[in-house]
PDB file of N, CA, C and O in Angstrom:
ATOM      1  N   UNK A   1      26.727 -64.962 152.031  1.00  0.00           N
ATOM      2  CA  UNK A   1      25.664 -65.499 152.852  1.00  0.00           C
ATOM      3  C   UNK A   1      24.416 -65.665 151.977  1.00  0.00           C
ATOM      4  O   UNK A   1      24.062 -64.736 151.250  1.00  0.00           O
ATOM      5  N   UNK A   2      23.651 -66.972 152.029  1.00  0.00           N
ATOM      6  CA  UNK A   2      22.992 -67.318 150.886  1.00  0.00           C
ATOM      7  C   UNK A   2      21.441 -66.910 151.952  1.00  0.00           C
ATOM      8  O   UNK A   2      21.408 -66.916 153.183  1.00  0.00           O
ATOM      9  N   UNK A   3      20.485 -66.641 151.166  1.00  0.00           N
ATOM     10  CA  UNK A   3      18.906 -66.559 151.998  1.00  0.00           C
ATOM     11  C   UNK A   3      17.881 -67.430 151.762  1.00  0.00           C
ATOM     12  O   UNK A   3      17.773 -67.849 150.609  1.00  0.00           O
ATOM     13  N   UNK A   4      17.188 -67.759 152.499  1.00  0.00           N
ATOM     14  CA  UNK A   4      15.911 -69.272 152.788  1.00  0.00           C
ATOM     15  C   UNK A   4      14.918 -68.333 152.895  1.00  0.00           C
ATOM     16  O   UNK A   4      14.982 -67.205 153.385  1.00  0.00           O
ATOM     17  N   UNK A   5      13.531 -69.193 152.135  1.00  0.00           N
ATOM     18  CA  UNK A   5      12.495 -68.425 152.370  1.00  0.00           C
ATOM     19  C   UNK A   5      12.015 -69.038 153.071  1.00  0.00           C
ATOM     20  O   UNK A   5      12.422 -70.194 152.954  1.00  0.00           O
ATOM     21  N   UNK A   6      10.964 -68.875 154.175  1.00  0.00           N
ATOM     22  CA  UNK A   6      10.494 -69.831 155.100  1.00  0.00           C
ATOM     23  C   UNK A   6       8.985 -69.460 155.279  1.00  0.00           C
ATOM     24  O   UNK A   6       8.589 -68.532 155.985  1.00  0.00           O
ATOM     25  N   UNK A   7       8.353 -70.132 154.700  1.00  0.00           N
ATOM     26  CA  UNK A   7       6.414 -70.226 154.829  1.00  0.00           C
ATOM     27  C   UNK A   7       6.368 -70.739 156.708  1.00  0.00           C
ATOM     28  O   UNK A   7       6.943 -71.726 157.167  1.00  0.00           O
ATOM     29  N   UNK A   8       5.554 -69.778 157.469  1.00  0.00           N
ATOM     30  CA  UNK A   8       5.116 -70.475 158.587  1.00  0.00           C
ATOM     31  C   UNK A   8       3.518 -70.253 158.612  1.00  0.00           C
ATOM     32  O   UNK A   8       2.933 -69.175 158.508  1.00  0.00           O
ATOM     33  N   UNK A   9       2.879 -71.706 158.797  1.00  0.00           N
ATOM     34  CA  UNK A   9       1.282 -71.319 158.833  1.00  0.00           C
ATOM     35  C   UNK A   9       1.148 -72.412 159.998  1.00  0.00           C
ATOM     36  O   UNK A   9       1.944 -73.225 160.468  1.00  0.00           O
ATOM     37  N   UNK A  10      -0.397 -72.046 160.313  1.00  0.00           N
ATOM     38  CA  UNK A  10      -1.059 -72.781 161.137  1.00  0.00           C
ATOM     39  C   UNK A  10      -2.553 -72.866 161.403  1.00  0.00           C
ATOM     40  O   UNK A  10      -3.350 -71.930 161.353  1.00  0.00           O
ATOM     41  N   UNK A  11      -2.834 -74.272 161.724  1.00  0.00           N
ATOM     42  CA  UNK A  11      -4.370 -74.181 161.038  1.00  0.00           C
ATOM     43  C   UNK A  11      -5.277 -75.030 162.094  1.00  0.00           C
ATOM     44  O   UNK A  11      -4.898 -76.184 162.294  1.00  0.00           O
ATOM     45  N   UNK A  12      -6.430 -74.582 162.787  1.00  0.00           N
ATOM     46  CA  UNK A  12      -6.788 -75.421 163.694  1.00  0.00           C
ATOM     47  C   UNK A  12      -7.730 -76.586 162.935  1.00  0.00           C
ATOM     48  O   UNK A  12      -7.962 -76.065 161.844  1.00  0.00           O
ATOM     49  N   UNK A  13      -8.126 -77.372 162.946  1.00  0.00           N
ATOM     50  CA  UNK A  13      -9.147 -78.460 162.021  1.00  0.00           C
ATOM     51  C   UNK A  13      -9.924 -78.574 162.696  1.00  0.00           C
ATOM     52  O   UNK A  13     -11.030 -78.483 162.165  1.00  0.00           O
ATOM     53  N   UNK A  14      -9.928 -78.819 164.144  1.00  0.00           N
ATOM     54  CA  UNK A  14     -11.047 -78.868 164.807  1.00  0.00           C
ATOM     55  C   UNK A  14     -11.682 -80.522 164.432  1.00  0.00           C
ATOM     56  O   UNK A  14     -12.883 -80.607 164.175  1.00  0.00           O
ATOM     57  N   UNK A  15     -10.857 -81.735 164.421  1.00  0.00           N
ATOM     58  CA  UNK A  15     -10.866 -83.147 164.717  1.00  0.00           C
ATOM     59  C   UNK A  15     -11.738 -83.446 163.372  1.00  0.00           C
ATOM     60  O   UNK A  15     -12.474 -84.433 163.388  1.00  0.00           O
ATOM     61  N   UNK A  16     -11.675 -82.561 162.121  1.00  0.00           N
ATOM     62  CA  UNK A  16     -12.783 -83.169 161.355  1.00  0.00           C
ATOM     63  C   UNK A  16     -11.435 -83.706 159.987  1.00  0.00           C
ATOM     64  O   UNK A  16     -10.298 -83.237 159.920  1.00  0.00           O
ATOM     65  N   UNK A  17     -11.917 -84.572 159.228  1.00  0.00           N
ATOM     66  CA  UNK A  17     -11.348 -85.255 158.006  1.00  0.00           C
ATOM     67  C   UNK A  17     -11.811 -83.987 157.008  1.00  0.00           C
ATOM     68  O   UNK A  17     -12.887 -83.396 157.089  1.00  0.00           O
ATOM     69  N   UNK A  18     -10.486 -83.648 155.823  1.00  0.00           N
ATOM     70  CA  UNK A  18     -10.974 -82.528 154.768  1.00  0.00           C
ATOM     71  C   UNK A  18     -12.275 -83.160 153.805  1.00  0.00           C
ATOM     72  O   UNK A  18     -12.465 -84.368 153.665  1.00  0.00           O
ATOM     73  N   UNK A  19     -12.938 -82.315 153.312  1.00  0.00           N
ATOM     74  CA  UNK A  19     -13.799 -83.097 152.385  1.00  0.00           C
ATOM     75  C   UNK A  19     -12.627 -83.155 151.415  1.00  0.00           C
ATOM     76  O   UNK A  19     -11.474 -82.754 151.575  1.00  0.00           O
ATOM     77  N   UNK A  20     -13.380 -83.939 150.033  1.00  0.00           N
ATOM     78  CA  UNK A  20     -12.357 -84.504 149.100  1.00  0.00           C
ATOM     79  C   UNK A  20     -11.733 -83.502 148.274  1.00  0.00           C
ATOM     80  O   UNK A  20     -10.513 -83.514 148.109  1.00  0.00           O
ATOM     81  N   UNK A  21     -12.466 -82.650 147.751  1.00  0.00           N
ATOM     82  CA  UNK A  21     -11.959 -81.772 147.274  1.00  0.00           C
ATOM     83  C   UNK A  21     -11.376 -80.317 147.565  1.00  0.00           C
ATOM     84  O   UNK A  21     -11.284 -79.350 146.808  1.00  0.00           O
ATOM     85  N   UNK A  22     -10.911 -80.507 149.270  1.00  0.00           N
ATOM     86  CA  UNK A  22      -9.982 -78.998 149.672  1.00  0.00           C
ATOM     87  C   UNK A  22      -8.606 -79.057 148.831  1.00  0.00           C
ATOM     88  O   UNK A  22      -7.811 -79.952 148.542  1.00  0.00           O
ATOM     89  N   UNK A  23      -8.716 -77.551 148.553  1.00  0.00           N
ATOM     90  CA  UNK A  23      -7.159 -77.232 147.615  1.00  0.00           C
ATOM     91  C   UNK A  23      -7.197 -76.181 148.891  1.00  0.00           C
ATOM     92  O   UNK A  23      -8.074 -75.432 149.323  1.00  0.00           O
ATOM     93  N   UNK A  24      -5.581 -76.527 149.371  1.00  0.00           N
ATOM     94  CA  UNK A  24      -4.955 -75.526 150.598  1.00  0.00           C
ATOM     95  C   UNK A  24      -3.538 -75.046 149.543  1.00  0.00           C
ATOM     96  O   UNK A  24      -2.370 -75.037 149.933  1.00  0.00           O
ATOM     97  N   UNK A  25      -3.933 -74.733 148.381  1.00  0.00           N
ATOM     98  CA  UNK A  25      -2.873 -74.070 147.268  1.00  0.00           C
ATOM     99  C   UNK A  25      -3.012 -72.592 147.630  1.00  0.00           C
ATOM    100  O   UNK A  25      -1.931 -72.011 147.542  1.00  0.00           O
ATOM    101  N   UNK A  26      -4.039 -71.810 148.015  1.00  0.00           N
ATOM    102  CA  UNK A  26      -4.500 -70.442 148.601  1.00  0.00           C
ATOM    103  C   UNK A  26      -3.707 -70.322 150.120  1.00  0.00           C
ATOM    104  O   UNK A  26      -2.958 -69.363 150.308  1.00  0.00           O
ATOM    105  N   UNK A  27      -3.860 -71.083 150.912  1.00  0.00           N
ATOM    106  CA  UNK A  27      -3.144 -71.050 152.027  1.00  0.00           C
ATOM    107  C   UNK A  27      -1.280 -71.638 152.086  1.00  0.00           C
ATOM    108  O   UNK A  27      -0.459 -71.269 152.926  1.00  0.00           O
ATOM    109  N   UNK A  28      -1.092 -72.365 151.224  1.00  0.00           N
ATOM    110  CA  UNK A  28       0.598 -73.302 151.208  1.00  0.00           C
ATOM    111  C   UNK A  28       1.188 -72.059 150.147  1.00  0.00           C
ATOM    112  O   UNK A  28       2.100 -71.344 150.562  1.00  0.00           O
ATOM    113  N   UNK A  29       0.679 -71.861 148.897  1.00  0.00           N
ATOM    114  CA  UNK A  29       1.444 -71.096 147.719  1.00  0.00           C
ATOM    115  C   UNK A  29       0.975 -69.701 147.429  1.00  0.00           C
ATOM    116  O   UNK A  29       1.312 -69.307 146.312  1.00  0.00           O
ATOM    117  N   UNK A  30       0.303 -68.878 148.133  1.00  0.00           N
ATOM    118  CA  UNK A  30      -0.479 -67.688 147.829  1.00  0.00           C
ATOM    119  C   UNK A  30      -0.077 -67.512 146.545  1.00  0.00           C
ATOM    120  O   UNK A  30       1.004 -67.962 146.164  1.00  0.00           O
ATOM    121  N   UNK A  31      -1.150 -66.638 145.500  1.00  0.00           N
ATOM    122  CA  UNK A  31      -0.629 -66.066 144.447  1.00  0.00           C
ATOM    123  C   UNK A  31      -0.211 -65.048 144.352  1.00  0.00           C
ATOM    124  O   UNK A  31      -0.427 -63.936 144.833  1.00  0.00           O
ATOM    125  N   UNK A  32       0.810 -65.739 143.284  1.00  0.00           N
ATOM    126  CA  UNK A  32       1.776 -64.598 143.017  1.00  0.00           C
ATOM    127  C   UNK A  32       3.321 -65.185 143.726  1.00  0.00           C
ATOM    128  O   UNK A  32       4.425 -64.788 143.352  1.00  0.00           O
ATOM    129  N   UNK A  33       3.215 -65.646 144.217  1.00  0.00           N
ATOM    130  CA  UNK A  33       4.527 -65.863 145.134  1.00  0.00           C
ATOM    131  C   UNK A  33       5.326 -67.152 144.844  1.00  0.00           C
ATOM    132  O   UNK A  33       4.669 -68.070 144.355  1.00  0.00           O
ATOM    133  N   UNK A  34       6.497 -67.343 145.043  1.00  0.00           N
ATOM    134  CA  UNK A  34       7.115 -68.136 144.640  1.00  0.00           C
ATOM    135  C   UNK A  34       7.577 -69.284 145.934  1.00  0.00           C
ATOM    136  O   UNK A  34       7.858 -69.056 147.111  1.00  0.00           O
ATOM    137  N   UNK A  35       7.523 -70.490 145.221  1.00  0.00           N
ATOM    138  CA  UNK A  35       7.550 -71.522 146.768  1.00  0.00           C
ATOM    139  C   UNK A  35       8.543 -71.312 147.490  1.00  0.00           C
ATOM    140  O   UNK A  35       9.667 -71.138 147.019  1.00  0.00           O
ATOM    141  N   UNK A  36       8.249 -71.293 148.870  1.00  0.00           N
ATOM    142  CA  UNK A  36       9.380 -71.070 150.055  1.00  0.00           C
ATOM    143  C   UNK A  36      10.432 -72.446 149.703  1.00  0.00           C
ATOM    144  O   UNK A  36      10.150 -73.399 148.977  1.00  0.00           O
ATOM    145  N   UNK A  37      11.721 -72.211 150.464  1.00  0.00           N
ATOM    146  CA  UNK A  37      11.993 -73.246 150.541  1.00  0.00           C
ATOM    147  C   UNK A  37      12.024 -74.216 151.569  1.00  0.00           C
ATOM    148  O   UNK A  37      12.580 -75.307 151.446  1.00  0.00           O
ATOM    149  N   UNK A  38      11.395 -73.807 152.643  1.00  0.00           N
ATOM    150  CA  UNK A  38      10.928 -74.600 154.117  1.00  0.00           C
ATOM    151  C   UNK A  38       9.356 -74.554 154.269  1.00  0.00           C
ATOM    152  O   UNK A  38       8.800 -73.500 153.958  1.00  0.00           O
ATOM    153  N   UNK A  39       8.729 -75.429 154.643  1.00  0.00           N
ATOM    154  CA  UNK A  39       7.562 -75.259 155.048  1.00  0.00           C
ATOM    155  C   UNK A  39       7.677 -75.191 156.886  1.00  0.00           C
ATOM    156  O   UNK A  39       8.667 -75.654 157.453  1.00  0.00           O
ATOM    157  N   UNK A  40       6.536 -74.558 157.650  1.00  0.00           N
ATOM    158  CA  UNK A  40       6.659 -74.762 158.716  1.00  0.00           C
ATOM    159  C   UNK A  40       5.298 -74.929 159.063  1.00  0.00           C
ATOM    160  O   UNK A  40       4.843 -73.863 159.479  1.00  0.00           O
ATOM    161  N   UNK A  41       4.164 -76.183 159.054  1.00  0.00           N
ATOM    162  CA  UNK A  41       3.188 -76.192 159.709  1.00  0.00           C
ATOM    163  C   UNK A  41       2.527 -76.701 160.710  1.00  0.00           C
ATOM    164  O   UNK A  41       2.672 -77.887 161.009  1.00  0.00           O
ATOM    165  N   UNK A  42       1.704 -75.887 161.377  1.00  0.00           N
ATOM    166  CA  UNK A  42       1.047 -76.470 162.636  1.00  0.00           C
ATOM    167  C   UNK A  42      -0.265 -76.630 162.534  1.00  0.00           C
ATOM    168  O   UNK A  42      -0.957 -75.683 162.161  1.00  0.00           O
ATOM    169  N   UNK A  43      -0.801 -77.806 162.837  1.00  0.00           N
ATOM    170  CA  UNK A  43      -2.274 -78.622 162.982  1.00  0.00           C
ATOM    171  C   UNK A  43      -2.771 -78.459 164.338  1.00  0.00           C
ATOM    172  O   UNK A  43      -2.187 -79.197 165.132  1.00  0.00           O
ATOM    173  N   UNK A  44      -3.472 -77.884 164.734  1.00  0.00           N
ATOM    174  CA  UNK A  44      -4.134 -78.311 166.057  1.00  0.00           C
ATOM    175  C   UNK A  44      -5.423 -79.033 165.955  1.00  0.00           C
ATOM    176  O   UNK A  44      -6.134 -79.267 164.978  1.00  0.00           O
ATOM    177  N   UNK A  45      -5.528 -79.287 167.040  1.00  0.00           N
ATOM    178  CA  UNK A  45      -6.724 -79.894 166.960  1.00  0.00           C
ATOM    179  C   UNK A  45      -7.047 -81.273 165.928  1.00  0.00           C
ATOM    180  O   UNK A  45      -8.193 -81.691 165.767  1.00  0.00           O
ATOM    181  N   UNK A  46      -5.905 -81.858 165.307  1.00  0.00           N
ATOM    182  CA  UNK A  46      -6.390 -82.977 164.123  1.00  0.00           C
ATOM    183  C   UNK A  46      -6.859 -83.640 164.446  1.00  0.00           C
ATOM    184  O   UNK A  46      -7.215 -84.181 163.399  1.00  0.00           O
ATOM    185  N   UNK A  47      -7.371 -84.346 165.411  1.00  0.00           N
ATOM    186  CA  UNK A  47      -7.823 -85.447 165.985  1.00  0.00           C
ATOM    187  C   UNK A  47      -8.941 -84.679 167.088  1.00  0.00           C
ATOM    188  O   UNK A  47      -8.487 -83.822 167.846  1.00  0.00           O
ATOM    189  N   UNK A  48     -10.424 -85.031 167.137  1.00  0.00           N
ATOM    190  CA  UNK A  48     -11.598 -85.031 167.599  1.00  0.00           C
ATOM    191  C   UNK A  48     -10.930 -85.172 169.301  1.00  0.00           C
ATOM    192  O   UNK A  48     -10.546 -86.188 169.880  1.00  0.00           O
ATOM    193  N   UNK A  49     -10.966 -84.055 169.683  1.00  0.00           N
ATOM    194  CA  UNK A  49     -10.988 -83.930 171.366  1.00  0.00           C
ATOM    195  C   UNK A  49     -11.510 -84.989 172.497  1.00  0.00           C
ATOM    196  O   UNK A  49     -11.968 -84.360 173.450  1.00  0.00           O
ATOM    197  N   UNK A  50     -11.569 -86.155 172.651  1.00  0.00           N
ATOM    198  CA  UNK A  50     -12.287 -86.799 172.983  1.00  0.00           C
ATOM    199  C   UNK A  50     -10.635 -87.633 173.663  1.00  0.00           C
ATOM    200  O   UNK A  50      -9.442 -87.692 173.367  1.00  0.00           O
ATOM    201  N   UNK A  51     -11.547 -88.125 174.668  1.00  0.00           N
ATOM    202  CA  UNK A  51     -10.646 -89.133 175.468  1.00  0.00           C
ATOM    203  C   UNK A  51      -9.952 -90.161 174.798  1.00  0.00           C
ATOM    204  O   UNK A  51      -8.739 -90.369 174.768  1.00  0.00           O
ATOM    205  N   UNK A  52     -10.837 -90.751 174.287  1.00  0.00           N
ATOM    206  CA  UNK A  52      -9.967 -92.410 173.211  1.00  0.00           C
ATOM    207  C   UNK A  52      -9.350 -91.698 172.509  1.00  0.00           C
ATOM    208  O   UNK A  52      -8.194 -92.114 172.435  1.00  0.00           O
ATOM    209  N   UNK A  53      -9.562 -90.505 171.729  1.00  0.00           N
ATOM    210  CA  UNK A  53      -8.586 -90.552 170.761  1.00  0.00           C
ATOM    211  C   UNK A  53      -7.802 -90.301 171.125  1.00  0.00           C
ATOM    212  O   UNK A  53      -6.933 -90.778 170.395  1.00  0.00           O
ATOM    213  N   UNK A  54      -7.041 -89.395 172.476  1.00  0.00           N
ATOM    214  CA  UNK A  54      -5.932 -88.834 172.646  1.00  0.00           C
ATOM    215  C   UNK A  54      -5.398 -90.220 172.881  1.00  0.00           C
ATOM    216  O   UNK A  54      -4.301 -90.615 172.484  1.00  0.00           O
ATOM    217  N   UNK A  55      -6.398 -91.019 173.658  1.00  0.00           N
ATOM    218  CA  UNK A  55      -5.282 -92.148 175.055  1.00  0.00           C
ATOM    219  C   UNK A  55      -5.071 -93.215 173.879  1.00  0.00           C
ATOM    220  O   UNK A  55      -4.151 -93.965 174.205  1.00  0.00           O
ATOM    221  N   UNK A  56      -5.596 -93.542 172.637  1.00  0.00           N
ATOM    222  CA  UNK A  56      -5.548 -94.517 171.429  1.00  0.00           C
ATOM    223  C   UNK A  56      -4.451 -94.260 170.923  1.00  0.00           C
ATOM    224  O   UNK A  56      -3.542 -95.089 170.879  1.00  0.00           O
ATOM    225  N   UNK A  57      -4.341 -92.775 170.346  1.00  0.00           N
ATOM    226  CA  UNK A  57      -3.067 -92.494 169.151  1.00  0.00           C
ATOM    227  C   UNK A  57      -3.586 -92.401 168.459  1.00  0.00           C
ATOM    228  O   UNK A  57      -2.999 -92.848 167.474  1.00  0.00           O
ATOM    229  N   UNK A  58      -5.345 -91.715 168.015  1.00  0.00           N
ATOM    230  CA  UNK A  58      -5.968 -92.076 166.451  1.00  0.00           C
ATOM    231  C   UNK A  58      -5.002 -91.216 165.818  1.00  0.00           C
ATOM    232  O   UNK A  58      -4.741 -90.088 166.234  1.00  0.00           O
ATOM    233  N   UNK A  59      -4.324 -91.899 164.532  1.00  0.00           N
ATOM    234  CA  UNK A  59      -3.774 -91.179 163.627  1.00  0.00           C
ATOM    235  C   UNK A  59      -4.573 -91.159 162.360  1.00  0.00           C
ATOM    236  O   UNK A  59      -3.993 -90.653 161.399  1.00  0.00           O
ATOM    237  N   UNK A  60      -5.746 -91.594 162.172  1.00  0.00           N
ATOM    238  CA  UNK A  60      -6.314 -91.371 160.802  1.00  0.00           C
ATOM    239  C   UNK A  60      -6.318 -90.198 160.161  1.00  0.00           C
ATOM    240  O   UNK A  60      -6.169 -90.210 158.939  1.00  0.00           O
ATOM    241  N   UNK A  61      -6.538 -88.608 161.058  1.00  0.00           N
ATOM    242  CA  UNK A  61      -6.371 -88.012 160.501  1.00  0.00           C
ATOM    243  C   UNK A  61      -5.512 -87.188 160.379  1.00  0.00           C
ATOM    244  O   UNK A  61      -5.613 -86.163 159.705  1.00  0.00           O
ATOM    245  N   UNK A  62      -4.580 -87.527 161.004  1.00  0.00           N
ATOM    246  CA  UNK A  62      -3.068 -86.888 160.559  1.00  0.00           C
ATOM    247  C   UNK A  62      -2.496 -87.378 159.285  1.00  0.00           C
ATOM    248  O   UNK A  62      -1.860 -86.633 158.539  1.00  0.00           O
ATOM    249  N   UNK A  63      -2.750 -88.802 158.998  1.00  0.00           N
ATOM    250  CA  UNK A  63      -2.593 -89.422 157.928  1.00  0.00           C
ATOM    251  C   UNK A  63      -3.234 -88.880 156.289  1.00  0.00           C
ATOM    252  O   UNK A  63      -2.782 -89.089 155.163  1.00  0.00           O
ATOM    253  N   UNK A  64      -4.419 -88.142 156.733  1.00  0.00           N
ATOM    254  CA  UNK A  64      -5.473 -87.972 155.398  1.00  0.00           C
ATOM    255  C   UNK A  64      -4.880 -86.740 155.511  1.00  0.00           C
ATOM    256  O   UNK A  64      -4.028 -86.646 154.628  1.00  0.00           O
ATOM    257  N   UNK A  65      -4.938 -85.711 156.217  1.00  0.00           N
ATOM    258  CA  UNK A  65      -4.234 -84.222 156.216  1.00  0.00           C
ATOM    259  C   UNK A  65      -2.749 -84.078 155.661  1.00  0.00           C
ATOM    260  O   UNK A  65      -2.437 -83.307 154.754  1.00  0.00           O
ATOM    261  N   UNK A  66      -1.949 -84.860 156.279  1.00  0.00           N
ATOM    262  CA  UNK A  66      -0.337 -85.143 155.608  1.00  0.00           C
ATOM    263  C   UNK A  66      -0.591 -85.428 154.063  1.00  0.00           C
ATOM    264  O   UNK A  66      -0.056 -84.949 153.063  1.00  0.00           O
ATOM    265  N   UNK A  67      -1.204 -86.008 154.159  1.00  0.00           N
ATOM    266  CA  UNK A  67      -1.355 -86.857 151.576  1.00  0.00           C
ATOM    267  C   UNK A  67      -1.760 -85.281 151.477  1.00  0.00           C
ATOM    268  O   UNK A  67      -1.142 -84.338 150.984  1.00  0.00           O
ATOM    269  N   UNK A  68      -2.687 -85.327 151.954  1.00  0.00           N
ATOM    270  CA  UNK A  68      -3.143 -83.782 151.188  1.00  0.00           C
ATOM    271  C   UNK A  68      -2.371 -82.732 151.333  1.00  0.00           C
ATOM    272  O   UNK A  68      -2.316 -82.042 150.315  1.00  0.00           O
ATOM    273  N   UNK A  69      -1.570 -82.246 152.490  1.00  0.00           N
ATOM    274  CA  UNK A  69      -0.322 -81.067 152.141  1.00  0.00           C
ATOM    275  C   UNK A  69       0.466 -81.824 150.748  1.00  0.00           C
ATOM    276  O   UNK A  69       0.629 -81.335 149.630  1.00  0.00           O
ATOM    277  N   UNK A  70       0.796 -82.906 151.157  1.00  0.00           N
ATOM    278  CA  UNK A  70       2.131 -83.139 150.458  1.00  0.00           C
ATOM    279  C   UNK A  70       1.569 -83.700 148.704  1.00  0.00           C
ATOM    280  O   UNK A  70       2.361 -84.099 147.849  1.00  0.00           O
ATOM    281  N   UNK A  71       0.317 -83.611 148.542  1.00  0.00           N
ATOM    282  CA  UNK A  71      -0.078 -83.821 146.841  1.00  0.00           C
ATOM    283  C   UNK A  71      -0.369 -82.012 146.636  1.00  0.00           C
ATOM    284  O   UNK A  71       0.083 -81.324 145.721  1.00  0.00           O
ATOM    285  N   UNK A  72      -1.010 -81.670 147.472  1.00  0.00           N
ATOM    286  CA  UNK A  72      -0.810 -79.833 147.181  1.00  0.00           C
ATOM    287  C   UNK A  72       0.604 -79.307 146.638  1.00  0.00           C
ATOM    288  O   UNK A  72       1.027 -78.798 145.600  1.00  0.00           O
ATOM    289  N   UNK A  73       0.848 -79.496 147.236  1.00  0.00           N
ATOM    290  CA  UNK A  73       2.850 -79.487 147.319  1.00  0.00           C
ATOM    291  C   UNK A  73       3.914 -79.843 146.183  1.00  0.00           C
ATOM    292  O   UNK A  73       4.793 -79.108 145.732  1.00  0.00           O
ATOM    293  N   UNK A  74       3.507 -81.585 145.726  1.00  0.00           N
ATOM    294  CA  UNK A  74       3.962 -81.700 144.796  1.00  0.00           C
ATOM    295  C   UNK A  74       3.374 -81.205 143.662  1.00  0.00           C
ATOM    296  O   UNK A  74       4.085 -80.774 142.754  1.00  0.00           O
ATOM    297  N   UNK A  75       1.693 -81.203 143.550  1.00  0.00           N
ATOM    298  CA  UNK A  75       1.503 -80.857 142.328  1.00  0.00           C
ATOM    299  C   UNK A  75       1.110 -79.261 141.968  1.00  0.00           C
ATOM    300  O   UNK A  75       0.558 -78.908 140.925  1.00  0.00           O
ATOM    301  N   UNK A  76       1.528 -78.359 143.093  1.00  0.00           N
ATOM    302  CA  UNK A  76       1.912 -76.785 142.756  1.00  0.00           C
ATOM    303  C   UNK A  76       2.826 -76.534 142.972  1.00  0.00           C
ATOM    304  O   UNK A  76       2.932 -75.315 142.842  1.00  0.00           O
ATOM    305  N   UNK A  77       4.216 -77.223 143.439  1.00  0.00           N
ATOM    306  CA  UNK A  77       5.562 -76.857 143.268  1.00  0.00           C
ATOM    307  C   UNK A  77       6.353 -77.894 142.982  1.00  0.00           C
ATOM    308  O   UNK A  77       7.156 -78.423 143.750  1.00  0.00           O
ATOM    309  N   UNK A  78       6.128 -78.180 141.892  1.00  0.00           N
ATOM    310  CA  UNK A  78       7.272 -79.623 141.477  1.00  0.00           C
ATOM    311  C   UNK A  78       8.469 -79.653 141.167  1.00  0.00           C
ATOM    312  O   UNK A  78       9.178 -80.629 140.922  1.00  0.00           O
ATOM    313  N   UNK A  79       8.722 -78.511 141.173  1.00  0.00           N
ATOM    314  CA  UNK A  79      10.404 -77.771 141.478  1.00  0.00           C
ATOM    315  C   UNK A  79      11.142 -78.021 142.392  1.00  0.00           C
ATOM    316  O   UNK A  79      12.370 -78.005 142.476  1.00  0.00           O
ATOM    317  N   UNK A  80       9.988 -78.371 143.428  1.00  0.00           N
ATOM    318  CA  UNK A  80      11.126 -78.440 144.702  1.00  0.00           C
ATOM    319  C   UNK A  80      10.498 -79.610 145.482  1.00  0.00           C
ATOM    320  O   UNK A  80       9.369 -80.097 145.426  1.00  0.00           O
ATOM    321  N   UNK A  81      11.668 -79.937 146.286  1.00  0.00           N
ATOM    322  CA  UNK A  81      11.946 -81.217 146.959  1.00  0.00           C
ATOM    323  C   UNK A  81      11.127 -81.309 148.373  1.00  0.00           C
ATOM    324  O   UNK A  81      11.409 -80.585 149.328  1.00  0.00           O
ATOM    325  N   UNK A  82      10.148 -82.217 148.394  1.00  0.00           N
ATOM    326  CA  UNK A  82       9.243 -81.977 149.284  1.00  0.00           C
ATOM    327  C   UNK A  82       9.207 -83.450 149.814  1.00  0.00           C
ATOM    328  O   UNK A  82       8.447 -83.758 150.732  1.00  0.00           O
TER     329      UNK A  82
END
């Protein structure tokens, strides 16, 4: 029987865009530790609480939050398949 490591986090944003330079390498890869091989994360709040955005679909910032896990990701664990 083989074993999976499994990272589960979760993070509220509270509807705002990251500034440009957040590194979530402290929160995705803690130090010292070696990359899971599952990620499991939850966003609340990505999108500004407000009526249009829910009844619109704004995805802008699910879009800018997703590049940024997944360039965190590739470029502190390029070992693994993300």
């Amino acid at each position: 029987m083989s074993q999976i490591k499994i990272s589960v986090g979760s993070w509220n944003i509270c509807g705002i865009k990251p500034y440009e330079m957040v590194d979530l390498t402290s929160w995705l890869l803690p130090q010292g530790s070696t990359a899971p091989d599952v990620f499991v994360l939850g966003f609340q709040e990505i999108v500004e609480l407000k009526a249009r955005n829910l009844a619109q679909g704004n995805t802008e910032n699910i879009k800018v939050w997703n590049d940024l896990v997944m360039k965190c990701l590739k470029t502190k664990a390029p070992e693994s398949k993300y």
